[in-house]
DSSP file (Angstrom, degrees, kcal/mol; ACC not computed):
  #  RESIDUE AA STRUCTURE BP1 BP2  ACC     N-H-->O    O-->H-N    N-H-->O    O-->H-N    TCO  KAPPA ALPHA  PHI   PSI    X-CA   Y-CA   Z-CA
    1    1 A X              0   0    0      0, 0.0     2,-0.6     0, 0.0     0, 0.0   0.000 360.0 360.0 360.0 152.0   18.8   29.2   20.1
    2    2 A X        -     0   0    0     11,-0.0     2,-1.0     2,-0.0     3,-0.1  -0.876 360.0-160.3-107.0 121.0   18.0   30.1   16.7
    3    3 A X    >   -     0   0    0     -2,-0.6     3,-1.5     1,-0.2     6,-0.3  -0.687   0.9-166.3-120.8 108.9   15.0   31.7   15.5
    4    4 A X  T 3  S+     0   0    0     -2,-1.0    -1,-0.2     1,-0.3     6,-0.0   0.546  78.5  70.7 -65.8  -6.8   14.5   31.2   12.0
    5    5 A X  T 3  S+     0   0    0     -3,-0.1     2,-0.3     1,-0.1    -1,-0.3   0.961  77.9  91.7 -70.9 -50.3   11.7   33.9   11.6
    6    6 A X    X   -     0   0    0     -3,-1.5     3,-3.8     1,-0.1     4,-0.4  -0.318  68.2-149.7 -71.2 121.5   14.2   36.8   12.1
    7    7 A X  T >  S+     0   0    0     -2,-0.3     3,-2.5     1,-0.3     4,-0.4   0.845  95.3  63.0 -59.1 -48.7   15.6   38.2    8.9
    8    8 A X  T 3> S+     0   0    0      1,-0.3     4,-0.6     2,-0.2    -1,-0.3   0.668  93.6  61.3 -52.4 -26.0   18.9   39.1   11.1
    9    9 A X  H X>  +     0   0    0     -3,-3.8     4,-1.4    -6,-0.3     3,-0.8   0.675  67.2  94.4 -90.2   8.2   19.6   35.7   12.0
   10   10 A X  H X> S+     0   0    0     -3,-2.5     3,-3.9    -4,-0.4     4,-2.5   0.957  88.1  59.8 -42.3 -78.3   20.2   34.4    8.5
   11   11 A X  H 3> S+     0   0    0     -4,-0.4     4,-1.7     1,-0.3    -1,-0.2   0.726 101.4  48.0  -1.9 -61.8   23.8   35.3    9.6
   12   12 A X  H << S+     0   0    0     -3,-0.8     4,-0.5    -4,-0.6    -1,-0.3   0.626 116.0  48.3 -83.9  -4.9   23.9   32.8   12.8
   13   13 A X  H <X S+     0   0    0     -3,-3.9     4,-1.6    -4,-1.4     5,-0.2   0.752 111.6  42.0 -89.2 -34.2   22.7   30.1   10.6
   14   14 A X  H  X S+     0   0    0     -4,-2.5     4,-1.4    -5,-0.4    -2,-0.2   0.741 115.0  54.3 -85.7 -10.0   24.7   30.3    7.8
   15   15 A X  H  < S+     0   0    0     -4,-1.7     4,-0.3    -5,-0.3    -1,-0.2   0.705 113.4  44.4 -59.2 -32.6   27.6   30.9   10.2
   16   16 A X  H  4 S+     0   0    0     -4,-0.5     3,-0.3     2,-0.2    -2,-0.2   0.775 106.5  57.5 -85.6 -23.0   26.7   27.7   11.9
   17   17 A X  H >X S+     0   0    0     -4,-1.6     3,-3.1     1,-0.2     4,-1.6   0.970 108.5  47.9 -63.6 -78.0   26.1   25.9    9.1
   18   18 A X  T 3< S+     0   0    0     -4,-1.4    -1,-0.2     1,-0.3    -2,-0.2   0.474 109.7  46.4 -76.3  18.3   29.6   26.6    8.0
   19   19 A X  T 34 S+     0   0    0     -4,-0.3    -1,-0.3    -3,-0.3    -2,-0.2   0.201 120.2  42.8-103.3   9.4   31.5   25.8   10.9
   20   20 A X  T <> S+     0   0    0     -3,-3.1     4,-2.8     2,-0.1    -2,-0.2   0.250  79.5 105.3-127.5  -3.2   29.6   22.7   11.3
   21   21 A X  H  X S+     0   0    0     -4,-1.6     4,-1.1     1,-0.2     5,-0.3   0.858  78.9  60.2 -60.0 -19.8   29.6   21.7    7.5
   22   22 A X  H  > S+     0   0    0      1,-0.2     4,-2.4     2,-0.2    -1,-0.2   0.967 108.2  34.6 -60.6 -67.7   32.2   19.0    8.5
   23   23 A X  H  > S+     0   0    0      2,-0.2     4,-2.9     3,-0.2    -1,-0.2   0.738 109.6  66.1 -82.5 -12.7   30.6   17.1   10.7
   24   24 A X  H >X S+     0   0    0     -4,-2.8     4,-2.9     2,-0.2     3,-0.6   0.986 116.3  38.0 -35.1 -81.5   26.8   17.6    8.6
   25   25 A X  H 3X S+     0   0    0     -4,-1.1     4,-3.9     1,-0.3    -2,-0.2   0.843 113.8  54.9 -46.7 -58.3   28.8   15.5    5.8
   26   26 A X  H 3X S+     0   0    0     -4,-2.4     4,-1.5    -5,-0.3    -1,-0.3   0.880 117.0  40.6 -30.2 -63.6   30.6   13.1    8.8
   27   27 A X  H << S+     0   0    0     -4,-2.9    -1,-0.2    -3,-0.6    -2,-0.2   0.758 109.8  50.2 -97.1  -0.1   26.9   12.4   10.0
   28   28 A X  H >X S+     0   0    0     -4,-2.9     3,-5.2    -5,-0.2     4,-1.7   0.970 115.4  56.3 -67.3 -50.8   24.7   11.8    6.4
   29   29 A X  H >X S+     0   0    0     -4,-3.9     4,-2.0     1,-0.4     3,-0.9   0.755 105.5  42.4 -70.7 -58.6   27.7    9.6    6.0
   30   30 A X  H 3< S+     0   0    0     -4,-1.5    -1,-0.4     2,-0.2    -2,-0.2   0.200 109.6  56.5   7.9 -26.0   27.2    7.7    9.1
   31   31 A X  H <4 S+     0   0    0     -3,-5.2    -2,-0.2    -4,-0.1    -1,-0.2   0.435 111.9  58.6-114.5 -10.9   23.2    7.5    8.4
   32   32 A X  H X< S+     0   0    0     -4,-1.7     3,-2.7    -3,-0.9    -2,-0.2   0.942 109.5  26.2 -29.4 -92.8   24.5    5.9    5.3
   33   33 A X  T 3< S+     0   0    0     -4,-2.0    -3,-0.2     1,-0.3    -2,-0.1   0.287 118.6  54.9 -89.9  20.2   26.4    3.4    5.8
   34   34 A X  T 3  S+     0   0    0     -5,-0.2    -1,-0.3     2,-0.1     2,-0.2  -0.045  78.6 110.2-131.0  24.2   25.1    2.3    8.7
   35   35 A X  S <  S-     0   0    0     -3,-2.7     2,-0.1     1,-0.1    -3,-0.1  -0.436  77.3 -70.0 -87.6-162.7   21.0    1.9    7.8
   36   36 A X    >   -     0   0    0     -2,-0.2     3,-0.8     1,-0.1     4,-0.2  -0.396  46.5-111.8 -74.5 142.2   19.3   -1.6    7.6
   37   37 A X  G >  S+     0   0    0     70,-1.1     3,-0.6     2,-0.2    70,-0.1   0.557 104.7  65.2 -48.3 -22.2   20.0   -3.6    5.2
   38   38 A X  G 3  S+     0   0    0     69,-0.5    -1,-0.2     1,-0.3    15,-0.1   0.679  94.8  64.3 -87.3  -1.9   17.1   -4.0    3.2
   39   39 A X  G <  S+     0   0    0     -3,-0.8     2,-0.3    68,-0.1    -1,-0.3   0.691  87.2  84.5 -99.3   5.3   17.4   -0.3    2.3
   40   40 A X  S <  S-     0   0    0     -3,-0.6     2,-0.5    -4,-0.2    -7,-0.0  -0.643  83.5-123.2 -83.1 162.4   20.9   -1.1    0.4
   41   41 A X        +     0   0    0     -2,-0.3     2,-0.2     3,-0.0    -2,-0.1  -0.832  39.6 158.1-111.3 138.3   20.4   -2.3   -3.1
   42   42 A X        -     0   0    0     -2,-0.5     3,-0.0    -4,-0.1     0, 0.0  -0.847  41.7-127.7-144.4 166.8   21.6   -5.1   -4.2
   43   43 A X  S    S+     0   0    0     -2,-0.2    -1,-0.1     1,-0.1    -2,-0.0   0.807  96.7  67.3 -88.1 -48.4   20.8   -7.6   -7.1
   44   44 A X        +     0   0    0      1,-0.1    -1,-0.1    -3,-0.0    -3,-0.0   0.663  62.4 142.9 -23.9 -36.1   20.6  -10.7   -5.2
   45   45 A X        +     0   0    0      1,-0.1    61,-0.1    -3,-0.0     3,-0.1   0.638  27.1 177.2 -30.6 124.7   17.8   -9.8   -3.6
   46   46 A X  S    S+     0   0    0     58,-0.2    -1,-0.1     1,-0.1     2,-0.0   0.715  77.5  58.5 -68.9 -74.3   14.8  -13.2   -2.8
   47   47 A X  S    S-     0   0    0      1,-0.1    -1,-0.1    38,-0.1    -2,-0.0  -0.176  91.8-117.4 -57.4 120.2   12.2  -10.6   -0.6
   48   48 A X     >  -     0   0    0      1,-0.1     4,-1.5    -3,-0.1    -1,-0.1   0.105  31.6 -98.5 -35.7 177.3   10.8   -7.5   -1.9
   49   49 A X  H  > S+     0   0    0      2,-0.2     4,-1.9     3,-0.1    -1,-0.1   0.858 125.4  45.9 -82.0 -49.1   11.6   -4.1   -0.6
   50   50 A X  H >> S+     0   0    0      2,-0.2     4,-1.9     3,-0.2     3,-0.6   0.987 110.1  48.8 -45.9 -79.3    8.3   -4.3    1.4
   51   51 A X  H 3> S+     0   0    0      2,-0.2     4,-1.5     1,-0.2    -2,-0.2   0.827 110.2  52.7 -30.4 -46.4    8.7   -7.7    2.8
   52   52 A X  H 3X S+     0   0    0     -4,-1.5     4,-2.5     1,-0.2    -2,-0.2   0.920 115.6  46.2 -54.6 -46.8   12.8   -6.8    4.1
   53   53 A X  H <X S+     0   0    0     -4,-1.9     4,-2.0    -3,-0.6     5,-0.3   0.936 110.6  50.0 -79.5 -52.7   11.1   -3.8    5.9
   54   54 A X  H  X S+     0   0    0     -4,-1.9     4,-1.7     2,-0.2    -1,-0.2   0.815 117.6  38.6 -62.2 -25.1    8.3   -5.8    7.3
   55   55 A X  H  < S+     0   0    0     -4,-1.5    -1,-0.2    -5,-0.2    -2,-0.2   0.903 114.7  54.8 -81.6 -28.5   10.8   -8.6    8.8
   56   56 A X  H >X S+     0   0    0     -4,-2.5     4,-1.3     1,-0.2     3,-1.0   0.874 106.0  51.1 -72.7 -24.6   13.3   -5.9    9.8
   57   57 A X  H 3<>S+     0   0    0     -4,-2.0     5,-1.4     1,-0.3    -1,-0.2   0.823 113.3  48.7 -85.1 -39.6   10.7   -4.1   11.8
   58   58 A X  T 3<5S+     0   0    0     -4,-1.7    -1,-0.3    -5,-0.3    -2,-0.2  -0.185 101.9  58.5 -95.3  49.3    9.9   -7.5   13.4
   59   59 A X  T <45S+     0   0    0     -3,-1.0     2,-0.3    39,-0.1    -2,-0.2   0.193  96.6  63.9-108.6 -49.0   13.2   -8.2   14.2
   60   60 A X  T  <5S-     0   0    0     -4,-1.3    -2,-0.1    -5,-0.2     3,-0.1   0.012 122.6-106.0 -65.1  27.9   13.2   -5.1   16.1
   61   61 A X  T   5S+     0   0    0     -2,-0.3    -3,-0.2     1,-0.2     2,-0.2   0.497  71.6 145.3  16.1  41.8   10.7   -6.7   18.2
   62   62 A X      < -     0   0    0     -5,-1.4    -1,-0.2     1,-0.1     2,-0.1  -0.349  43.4-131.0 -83.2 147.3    7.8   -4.8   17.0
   63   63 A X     >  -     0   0    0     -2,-0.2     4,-3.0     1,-0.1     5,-0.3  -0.427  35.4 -85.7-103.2-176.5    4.4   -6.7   16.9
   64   64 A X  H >> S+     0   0    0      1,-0.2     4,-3.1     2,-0.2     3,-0.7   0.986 128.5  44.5 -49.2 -79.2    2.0   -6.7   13.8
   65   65 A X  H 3> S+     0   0    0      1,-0.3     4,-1.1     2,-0.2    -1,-0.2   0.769 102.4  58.0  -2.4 -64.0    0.5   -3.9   14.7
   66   66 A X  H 3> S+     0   0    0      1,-0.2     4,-1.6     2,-0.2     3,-0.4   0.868 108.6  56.7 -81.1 -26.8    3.3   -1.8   15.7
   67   67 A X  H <X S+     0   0    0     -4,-3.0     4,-2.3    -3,-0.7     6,-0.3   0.857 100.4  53.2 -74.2 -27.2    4.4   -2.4   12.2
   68   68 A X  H  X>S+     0   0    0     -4,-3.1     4,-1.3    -5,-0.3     5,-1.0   0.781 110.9  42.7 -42.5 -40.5    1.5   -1.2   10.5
   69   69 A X  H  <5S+     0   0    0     -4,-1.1    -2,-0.2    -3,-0.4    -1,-0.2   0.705 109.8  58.4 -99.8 -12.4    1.3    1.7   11.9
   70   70 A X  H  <5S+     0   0    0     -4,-1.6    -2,-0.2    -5,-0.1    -3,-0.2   0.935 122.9  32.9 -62.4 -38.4    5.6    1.9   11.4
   71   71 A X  H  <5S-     0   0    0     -4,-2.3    -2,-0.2     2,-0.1    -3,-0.2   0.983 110.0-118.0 -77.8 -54.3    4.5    1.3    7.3
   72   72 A X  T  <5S+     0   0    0     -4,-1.3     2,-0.3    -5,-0.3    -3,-0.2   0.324  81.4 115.3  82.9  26.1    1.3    3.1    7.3
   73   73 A X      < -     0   0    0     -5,-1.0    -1,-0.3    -6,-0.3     2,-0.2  -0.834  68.6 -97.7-117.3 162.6   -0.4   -0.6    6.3
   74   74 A X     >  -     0   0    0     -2,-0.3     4,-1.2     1,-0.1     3,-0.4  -0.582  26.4-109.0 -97.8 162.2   -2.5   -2.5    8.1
   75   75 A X  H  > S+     0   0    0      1,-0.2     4,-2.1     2,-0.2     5,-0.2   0.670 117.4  56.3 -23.9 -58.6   -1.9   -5.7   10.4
   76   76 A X  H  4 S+     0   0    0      2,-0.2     4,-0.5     1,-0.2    -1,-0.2   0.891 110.5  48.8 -57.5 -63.4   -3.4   -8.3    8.0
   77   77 A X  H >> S+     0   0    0     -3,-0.4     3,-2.4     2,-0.3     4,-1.6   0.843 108.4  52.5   6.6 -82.3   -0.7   -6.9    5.3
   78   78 A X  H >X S+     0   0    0     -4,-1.2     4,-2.6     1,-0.3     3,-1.0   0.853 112.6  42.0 -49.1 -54.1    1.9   -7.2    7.6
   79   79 A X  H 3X S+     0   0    0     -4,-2.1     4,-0.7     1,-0.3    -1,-0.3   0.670 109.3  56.7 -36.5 -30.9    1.1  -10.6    8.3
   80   80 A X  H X> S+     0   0    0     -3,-2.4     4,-0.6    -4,-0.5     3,-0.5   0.954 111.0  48.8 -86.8 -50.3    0.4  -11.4    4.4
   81   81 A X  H <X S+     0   0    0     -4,-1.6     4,-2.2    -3,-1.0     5,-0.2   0.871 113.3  48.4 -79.6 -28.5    4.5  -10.0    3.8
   82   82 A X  H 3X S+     0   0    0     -4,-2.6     4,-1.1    -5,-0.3    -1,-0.3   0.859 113.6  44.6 -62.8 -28.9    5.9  -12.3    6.7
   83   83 A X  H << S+     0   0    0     -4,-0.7     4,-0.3    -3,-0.5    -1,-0.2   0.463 116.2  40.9-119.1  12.7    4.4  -14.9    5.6
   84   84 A X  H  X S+     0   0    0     -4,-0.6     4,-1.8    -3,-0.2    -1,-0.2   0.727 115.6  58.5 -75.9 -49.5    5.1  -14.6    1.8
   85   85 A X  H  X S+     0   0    0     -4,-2.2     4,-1.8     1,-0.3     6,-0.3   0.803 107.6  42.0 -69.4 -46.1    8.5  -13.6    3.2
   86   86 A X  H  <>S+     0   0    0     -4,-1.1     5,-2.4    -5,-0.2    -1,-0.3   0.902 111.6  56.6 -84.8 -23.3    9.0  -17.1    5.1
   87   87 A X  H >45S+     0   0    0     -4,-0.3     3,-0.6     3,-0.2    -2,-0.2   0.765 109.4  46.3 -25.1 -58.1    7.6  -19.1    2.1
   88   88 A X  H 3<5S+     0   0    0     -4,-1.8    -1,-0.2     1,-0.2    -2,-0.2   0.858 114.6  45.0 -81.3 -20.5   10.2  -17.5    0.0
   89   89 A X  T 3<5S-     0   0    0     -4,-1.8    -1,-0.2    -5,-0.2    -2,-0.2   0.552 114.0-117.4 -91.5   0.9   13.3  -18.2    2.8
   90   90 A X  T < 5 +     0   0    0     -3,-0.6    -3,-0.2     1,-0.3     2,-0.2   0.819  65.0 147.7  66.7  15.7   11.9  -21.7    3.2
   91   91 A X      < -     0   0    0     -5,-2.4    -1,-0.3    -6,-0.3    -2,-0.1  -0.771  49.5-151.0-107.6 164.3   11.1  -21.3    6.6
   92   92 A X  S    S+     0   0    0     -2,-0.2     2,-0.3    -3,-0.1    -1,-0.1   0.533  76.8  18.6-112.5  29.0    8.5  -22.6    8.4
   93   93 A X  S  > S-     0   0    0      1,-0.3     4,-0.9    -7,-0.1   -10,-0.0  -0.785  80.6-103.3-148.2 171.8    7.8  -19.7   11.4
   94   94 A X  H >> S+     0   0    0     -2,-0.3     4,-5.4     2,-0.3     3,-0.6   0.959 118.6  62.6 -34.6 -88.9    8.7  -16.1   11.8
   95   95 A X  H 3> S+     0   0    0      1,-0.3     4,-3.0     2,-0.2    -1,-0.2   0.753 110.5  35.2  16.6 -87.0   11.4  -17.1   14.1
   96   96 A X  H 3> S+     0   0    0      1,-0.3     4,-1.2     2,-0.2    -1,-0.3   0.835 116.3  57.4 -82.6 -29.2   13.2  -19.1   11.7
   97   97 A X  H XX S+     0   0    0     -4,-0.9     4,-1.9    -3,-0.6     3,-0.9   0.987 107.5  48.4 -10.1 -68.1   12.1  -16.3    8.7
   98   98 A X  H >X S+     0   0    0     -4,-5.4     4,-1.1     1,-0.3     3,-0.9   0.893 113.2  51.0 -54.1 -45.9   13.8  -13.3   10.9
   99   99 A X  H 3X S+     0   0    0     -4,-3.0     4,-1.2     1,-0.3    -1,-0.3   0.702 116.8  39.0 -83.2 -32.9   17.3  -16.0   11.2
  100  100 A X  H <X S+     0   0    0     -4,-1.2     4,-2.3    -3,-0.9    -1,-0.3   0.804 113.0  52.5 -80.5 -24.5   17.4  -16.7    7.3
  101  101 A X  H <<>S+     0   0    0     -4,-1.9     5,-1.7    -3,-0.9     6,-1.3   0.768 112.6  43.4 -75.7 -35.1   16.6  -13.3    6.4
  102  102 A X  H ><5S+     0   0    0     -4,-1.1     3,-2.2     3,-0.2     5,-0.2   0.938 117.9  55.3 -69.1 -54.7   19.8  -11.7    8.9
  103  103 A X  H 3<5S+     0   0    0     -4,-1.2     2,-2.3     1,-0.3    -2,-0.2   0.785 110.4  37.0 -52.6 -77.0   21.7  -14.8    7.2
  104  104 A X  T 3<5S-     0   0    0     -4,-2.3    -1,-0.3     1,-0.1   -58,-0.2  -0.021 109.1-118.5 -66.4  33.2   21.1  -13.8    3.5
  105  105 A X  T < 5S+     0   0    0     -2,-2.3    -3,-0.2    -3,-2.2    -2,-0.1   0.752  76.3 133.0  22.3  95.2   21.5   -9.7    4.3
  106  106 A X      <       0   0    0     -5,-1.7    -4,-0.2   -54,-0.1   -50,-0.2  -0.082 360.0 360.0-122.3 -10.3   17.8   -9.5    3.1
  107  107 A X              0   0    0     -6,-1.3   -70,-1.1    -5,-0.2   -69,-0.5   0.209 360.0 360.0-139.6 360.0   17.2   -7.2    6.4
């Protein structure tokens, strides 16, 4: 274990650091190219940045709620960007929102 208070271990951290720098790079690259879609940019885009996050969160089966408190917004919100969200995808539930949204990588 490492205990970052003691000036002596500077040593074992920057030793660990650089025998481990490989696979540090290996896994940002990996939390790269493998987040949700609505955090890559693209031009295409229908849904705001807001909306993508609100559908991907309910995609993950997460309820109003639980995405409110994922966003730091409140229920009614969430509700307001789903249903903006399905308006724009031409659907006429959630359901069929989440299934156009996967289709058109907008989450």
């Amino acid at each position: 274990m490492v205990n970052f208070a003691a000036p002596s271990d500077h040593d074992k951290v920057k030793t660990l650091v650089e025998r481990e720098l490989e696979t540090f790079i290996y896994l940002a690259h990996l939390s790269h190219m493998y987040r949700p879609n609505y955090m890559m940019p693209t031009k295409n885009k229908i849904l705001t940045e807001r909306e993508s996050e609100c559908l991907y969160w309910a995609s993950m089966g997460k309820t109003y709620a639980e995405v409110g408190m994922i966003l730091g917004i409140t229920e009614r919100t969430v509700k307001y960007h789903i249903n903006v969200s399905a308006t724009k995808l031409n659907a006429c539930n959630v359901r069929q929102a989440l299934t156009a949204a996967i289709k058109n990588n907008e989450i």
